[in-house]
N, C-alpha and C positions, 0 to 999 in steps of 0.2 A: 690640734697642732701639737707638733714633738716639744717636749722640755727639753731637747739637747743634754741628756744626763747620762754621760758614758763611764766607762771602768778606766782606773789608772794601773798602771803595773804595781803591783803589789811583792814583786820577787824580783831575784839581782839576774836573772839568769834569763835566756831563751828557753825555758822551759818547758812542760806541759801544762800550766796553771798559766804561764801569760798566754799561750797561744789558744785557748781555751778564753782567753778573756780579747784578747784582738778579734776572734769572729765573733763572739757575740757582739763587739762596737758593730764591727760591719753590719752585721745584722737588722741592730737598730738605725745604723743612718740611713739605712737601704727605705727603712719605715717611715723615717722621719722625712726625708725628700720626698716620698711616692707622697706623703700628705699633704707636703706644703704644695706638690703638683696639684692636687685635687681641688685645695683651696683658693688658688689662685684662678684656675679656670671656673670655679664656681662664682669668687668674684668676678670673670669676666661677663657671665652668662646674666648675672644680674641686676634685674632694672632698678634695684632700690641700693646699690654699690655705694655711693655715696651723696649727699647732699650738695646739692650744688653750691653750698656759703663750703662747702669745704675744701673746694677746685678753685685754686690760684688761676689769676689769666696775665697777661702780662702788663695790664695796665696798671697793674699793683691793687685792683680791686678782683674779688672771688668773682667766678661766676654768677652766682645771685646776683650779685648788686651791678654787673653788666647786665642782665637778663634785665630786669626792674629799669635800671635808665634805660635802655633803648626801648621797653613797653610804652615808658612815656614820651622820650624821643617821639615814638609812631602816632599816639593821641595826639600831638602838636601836630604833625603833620596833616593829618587828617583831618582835624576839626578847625584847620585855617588856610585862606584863602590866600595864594601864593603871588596872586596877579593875574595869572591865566588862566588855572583850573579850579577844581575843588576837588579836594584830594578823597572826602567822604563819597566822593560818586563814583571816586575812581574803584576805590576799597570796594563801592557797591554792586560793580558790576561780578564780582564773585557768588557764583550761584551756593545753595544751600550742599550741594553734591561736588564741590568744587573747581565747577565750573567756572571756565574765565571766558566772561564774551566779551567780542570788540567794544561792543558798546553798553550804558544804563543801560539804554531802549530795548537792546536784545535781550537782557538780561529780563528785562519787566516785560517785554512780547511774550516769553517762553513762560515767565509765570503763571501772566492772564489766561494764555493758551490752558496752563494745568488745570486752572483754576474752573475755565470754562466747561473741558471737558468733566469736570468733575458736578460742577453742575448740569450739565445736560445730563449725565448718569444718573444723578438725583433723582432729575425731573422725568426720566424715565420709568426709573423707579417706584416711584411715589408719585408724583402728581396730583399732590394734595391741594385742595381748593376749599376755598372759605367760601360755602352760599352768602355769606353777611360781605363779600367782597364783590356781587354781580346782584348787589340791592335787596335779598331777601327780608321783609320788615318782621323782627319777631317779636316786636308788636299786635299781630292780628289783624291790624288800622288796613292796611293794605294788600291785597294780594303777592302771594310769592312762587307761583307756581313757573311763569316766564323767567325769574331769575334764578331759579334753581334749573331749568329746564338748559337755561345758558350755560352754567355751571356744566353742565351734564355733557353738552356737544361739547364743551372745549374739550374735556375728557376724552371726548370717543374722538377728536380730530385728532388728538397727540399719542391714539394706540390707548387709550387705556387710564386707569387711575384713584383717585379717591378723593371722595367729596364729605366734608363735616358739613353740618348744620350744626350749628351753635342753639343752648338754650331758648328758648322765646316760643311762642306762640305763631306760626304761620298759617296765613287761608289760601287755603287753595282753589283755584278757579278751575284748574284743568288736570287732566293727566298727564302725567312725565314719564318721559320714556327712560328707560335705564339699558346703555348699553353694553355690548360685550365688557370683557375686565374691567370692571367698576365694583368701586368700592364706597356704600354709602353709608356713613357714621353720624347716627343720630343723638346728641347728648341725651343723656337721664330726662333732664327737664326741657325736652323739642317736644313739642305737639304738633303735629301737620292737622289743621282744622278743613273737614269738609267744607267747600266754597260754591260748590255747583251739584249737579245732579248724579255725576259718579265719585271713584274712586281716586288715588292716588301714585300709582305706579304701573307700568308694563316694560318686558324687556321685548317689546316689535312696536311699530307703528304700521298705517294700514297700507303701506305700500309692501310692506314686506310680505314674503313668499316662501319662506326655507321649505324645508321636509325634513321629517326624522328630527336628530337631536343637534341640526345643523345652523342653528341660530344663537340669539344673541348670547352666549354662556358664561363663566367665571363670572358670578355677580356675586355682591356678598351684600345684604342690608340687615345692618344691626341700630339697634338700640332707638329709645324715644317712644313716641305714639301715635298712632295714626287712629282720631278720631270722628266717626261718623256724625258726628253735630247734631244727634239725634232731639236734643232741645232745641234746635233753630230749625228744623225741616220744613217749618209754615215760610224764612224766609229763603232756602235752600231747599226748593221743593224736589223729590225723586220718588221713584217705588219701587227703586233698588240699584245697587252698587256692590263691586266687585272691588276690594282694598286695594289689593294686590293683583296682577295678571302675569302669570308666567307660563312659556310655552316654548316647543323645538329647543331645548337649550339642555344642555351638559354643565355640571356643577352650580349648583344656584342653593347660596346659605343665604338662611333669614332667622337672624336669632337676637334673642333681646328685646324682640320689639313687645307694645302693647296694640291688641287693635280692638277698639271699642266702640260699642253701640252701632255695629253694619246693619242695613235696614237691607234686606229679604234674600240676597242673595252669600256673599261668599268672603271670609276673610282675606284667606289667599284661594285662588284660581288656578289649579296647577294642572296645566295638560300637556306631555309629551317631553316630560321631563325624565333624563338621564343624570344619576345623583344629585337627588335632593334633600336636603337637610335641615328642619323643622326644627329648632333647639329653645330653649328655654324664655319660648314666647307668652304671653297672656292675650285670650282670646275672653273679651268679657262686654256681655251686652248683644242683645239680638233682638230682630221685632220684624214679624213677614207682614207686612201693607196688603199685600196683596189677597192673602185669603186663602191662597193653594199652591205653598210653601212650605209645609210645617215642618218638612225633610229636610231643609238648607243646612246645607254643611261650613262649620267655620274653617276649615281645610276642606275642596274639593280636589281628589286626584282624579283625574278625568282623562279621556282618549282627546287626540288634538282634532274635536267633528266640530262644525259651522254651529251645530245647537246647544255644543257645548261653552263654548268663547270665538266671539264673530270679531274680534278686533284687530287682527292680521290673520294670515296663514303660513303654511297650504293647508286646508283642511284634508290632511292624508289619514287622520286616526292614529297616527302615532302615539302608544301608551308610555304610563310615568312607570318606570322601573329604577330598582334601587334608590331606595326613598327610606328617610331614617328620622323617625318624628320623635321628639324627646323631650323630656323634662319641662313639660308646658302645661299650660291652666288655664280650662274651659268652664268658665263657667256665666253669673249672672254680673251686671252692672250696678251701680248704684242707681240707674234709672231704667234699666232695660232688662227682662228675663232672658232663661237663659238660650242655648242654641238647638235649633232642629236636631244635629247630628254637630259633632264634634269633628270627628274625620270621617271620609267617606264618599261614596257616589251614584248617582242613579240612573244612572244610562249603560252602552256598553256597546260594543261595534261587533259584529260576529267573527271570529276566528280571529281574536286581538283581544292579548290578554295581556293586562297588569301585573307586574309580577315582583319578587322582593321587596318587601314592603316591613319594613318592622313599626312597631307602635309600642312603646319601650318608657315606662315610669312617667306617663300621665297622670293628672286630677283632672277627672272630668264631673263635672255636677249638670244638673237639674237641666236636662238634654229633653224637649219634649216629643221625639223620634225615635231616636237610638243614640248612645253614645259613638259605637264606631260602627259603621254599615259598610262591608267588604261587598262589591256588587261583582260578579264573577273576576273575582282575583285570588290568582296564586303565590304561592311560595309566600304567606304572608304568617308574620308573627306575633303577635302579641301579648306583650308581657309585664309584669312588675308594674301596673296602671292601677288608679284607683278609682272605682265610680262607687256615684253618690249621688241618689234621688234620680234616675234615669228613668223613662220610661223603660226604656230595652237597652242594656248595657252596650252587647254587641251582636250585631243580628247580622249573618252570614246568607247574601242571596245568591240565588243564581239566575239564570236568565230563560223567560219562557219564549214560545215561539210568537209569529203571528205580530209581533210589538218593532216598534221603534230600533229596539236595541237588539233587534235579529236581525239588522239589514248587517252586510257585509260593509265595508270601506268604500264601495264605491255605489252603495244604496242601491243594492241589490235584498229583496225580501225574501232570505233564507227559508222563513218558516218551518224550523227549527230551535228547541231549545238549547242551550250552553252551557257546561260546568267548568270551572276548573280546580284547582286540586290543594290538597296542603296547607292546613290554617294549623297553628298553635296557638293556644290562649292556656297559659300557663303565671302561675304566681299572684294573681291581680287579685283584689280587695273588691266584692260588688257589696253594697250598702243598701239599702231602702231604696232598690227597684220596685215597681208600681205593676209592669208584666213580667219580665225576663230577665234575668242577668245573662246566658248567652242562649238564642234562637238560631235556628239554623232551616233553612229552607232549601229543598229539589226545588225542581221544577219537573212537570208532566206537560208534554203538547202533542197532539197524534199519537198517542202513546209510543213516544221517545222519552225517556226521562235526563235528566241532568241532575245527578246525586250532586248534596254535598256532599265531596266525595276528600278523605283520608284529613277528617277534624280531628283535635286531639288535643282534652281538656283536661290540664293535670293542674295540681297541688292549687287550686283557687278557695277561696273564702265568699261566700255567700252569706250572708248576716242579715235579716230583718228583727225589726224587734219586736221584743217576746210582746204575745198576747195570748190571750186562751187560745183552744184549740178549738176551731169552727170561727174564729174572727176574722181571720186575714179574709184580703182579696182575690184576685185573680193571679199571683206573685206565683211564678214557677224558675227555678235557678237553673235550669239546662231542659229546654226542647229542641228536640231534633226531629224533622219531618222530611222526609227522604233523602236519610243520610247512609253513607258507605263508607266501609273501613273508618266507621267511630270508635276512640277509644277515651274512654273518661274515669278516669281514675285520682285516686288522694286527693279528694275534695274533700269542705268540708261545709254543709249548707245546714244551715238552721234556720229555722221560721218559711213561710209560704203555704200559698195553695198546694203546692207540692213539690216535690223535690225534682224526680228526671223522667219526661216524658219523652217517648221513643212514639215515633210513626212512620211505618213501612219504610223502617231501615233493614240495609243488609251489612251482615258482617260489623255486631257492636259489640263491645268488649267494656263492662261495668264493674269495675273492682276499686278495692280497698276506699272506699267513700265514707263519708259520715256522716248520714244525716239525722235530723231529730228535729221535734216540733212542728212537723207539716198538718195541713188540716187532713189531708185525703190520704195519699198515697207516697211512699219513698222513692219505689220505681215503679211506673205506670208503662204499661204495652197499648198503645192505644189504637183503636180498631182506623183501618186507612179511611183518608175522605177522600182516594181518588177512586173517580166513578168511570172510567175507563177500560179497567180491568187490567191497567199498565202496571200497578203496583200494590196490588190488592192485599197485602201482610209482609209484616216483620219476617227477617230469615237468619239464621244463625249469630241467635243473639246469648252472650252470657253473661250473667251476674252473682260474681265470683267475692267471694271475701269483704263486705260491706257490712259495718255496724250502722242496724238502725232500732233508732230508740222514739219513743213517745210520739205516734202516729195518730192521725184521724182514724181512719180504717183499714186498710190492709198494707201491711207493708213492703209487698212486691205482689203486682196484679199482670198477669200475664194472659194476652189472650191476641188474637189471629195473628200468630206466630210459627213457624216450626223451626227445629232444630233448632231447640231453647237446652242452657244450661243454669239453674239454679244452685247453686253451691256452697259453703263453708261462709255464709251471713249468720251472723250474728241481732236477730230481730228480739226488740223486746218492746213490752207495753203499746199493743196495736190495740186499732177498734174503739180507742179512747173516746169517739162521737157517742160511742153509744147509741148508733142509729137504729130504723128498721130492721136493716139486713143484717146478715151474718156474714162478720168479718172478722180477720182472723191476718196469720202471719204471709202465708204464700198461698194468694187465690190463684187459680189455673182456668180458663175455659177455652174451647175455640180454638186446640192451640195442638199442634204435630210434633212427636218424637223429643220430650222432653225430658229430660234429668233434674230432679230435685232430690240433691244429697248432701249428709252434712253438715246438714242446717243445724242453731241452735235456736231454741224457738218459747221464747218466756212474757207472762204476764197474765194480770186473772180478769182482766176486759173481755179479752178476745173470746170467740165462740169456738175457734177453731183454729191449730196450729198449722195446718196445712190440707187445704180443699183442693183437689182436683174432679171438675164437675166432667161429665159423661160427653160433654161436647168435646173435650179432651182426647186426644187419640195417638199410643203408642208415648205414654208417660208412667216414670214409672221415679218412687219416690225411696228412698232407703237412706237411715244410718239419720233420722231424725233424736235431737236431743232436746232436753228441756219437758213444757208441759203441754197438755190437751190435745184434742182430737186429731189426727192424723187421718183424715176422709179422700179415699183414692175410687171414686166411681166411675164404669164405664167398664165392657170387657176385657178392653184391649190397654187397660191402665193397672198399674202394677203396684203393689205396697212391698216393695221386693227388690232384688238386681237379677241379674242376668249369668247364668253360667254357662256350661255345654252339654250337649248330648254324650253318650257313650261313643256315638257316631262322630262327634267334634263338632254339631252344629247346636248355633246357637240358642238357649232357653231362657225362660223366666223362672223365678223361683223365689216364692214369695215367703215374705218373713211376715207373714199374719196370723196372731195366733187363731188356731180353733176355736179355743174357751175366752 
């Protein structure tokens, strides 16, 4: 705001100094107005201009002190009854949006209206049910399978939903169906107790019919335990149960739960499932009754066939694809040993395959089968798992002819074998295996073969523990029997019978390995057992870049093979048995067009650094380092490489001395 401080005339005259002092006034009042303009319309624009005790009215009281009486004026009004009306109902029919309706009524109609449809969105939404509100006893005193089962159809009549089980102990008498979008929430401490001769869950009952992955789907069952009563089976008698059944269905998660002491058949039962998702369950306690079981899987993924699960349909064979098994634990109970197989399946439909399948940071123990058993399944993965005590960690079939699992979908007997394609087993931890940490099995029928065909075994741990060398058993960390396009590399195996046995593979690729401590052999070529003439030796096999140290006997045996490459291995201290024979770093026999070069080749056991016997043909050995004999017999076997003629064709030329 201007301080109004102008110039007086200082001179008697019309001058140049007054009129020099008259426009600079003008000047400043020009300022001085254009401010107090600004300020006034700023006061007008502003909501905090003055306080209302500062605005006279004309009752001789400020604004405040009218605002404040007529406030309470209106509270009389309102909170007293006039003779006719009530002035609080009157006020009340103002809605919250400032709505004025004719009447209360309408006002409280349109609310409950909001209110209603906000519950029905709820109950849409969620649909959440208390089994303890439809009689569940969790107790155990009394069966609860009818009251949860009630629970369950309210659910599927309203579209959909989710059901808790509260704490306690429930027996169950029957199976309960679970259908489409359902949600079941078992607390920490829920026990569903076996009550009768099966299991506890399916998403079909036996009238149903789907096909494909057109059934009951979006199920979600988490948390609690589902226990096989394997202590009360004298008064709950059975000779097998299936936990869980699941089939035709798209999206189905089961995580959290425990399921314990299943007697002969199957934790969960999964056949013809489209995303499925195995997460961070306990699988503990197993016992086959029957005698010829000893394969039961505590996850079975299976094709949807009559012989597979007979408790609805259609049986069309519909297979389980994208399936994602995780963070779970197979192993033994506090009364029951541990599981046939972990995950896995033993059947198989002809030209219907299983496919994406990951198996992803497991603990599986004391499996007396296999821990995982792939029966003609592709695209599957297995990774960052740990077994422990298994008989066969992970044993890879495929399917021969003439069986069961060669009829087509509509049981028709192909007779014909089956492969298919693509396994990774990479990262995982194998422990005190008893045969195999990973096997891999063809199949020959009519001499048709079904290779395993493009395996691929990287960066794994094989570990038994140390003994002398000649003590272990029968413990081999990677066989492969009619395998193609194998590749096994950055492993690292210590202790067994032997490190990596090959049989009438084609196309295997053996590098950067590490093994030590075997009783016999690092890498074994071993002669075919098929008698057919279908597959009668290994074929372009190489074993590239691999330290191996403190061997039984030889520490790469190579034989009915051709088109072998032996390479840039690093072998030391073979022959440690100290046997009969003469053994050494790289024995050769039997075997077509091979290359051993490279090699470095150390220890004072051995009898020989490198033998190629005369059964041998079109091998030829050069750029040996290290110590002892270098034995290359047969004519057409070479201690030498290969240059040219003057002509450009090709010769041998051998680096043997004379003397």
């Amino acid at each position: 705001m201007g301080k109004f401080y102008y110039k007086k005339a200082t001179t008697s005259g019309f001058d140049r100094q007054y009129i020099k002092d008259q426009n600079q006034n003008l000047d400043d009042i020009g300022k001085d107005i254009r401010e107090v303009d600004t300020k006034i319309n700023d006061h007008k624009k502003a909501k905090n201009a003055h306080t209302s005790e500062q605005i006279s009215h004309e009752s001789g009281l400020n604004v405040g002190q009218e605002i404040e009486v007529t406030k309470a004026r209106f509270r009389n009004l309102v909170l007293n009854v006039d003779g006719t009306n009530v002035k609080e109902v009157v006020d009340a029919r103002v809605g919250r949006d400032g709505t004025i309706y004719p009447t209360l009524r309408d006002r409280l109609d349109a609310d409950g209206q909001t209110v209603d449809d906000i519950k029905d969105d709820l109950i849409t939404r969620i649909s959440f049910k208390n089994a303890l509100s439809y009689g569940a006893d969790p107790t155990g005193k009394t069966p609860s399978a009818d009251a949860i089962q009630s629970a369950l159809d309210e659910i599927h009549s309203e579209g959909g939903g989710w059901l808790v089980i509260p704490g306690g102990t429930y027996l169950i008498d029957k199976r309960m169906i679970i259908y489409e979008n359902t949600r079941v929430t078992m607390a920490a401490d829920c026990v569903l107790l076996r009550g009768w001769s099966g299991g506890f869950f399916a998403n079909g009952k036996p009238t149903d019919n789907f096909s494909g992955y057109s059934g009951r789907g979006n199920i979600v069952i988490e948390g609690g335990m589902l226990d096989g009563n394997y202590l009360k089976i004298e008064t709950y008698k059975t000779n097998a149960m299936d936990s869980v059944i699941i089939g035709h269905a798209k999206n189905i998660v089961i995580d959290n739960v425990t399921f314990k002491d299943v007697i002969t058949d199957h934790a969960i039962d999964a056949n013809g499932c489209n995303g499925l998702r195995i997460t961070n369950c306990r699988f503990t306690g197993f016992i086959d009754t029957s005698g010829t079981r000893p394969f039961s899987e505590a996850i079975q993924l299976g094709e949807f066939t009559k012989g597979g699960v007979n408790i609805f349909g259609a049986f069309d064979s519909t297979p389980n694809t994208n399936v994602y098994i995780a963070h779970n634990y197979f192993g033994k109970s506090d009364l029951l040993g541990g599981w046939g197989c972990a995950v896995g399946n033993h059947y198989a439909v002809y030209d219907v395959f299983q496919t994406n399948i990951t198996i992803f940071d497991n603990t599986i123990e004391d499996c007396g089968f296999a821990g995982i058993r792939t029966f003609k399944w592709g695209e599957v993965k297995i990774i960052n798992n740990v077994f422990r005590r298994n008989r066969e960690c992970v044993r890879i079939s495929q399917v021969s002819g003439g069986i069961e699992s060669s009829k087509n979908a509509s049981g028709v007997q192909m007779n014909r074998p089956q492969n298919a394609q693509n396994i990774l087993i990479q990262g995982n931890d194998f422990y005190e295996y008893t045969v195999c940490g990973v096997v891999t099995y063809g199949q020959i029928y009519n001499k048709e073969a079904a290779w395993s065909d493009g395996i691929r075994i990287f960066g794994n741990y094989f570990k038994l523990r140390e003994k002398d060398i000649g003590s272990y058993g029968n413990e081999q960390a990677i066989q492969i029997i009619y395998g193609r396009n194998v590749f096994i590399s950055d492993n690292r195996i210590f202790g067994g019978r032997r490190g990596i046995w090959l049989e009438g593979c084609f196309n295997t690729f053996i590098s950067n390995n590490y093994i030590s401590c075997v009783d016999t052999e690092a890498v074994y070529v071993a002669k075919s057992r098929d008698t057919s003439s279908t597959i009668t030796k290994s074929t372009h096999l190489s074993i590239d870049g691999n330290e191996i140290n403190t061997i039984g006997r030889n520490g790469i045996y190579v034989q009915n093979c051709d088109n072998f490459d032996v390479r840039n291995n690093n072998i030391f201290n073979t022959n440690i048995e100290q046997g009969s024979k003469d053994r050494g770093g790289v024995f050769v026999e039997k075997a077509y067009d091979g290359r051993i070069e490279g090699n470095r080749i150390r220890g004072v056991e051995k009898i020989f650094a490198i033998l190629v016997q005369s059964t041998a043909t079109e091998v030829n050995v050069f750029n040996t380092k290290g110590t002892g004999r270098v034995i290359v017999q047969g004519d057409s076997n070479l201690n030498g490489y290969y240059g040219t003629t003057q002509n450009d064709y090709i010769r041998k030329i051998s680096t043997k001395s004379s003397s």
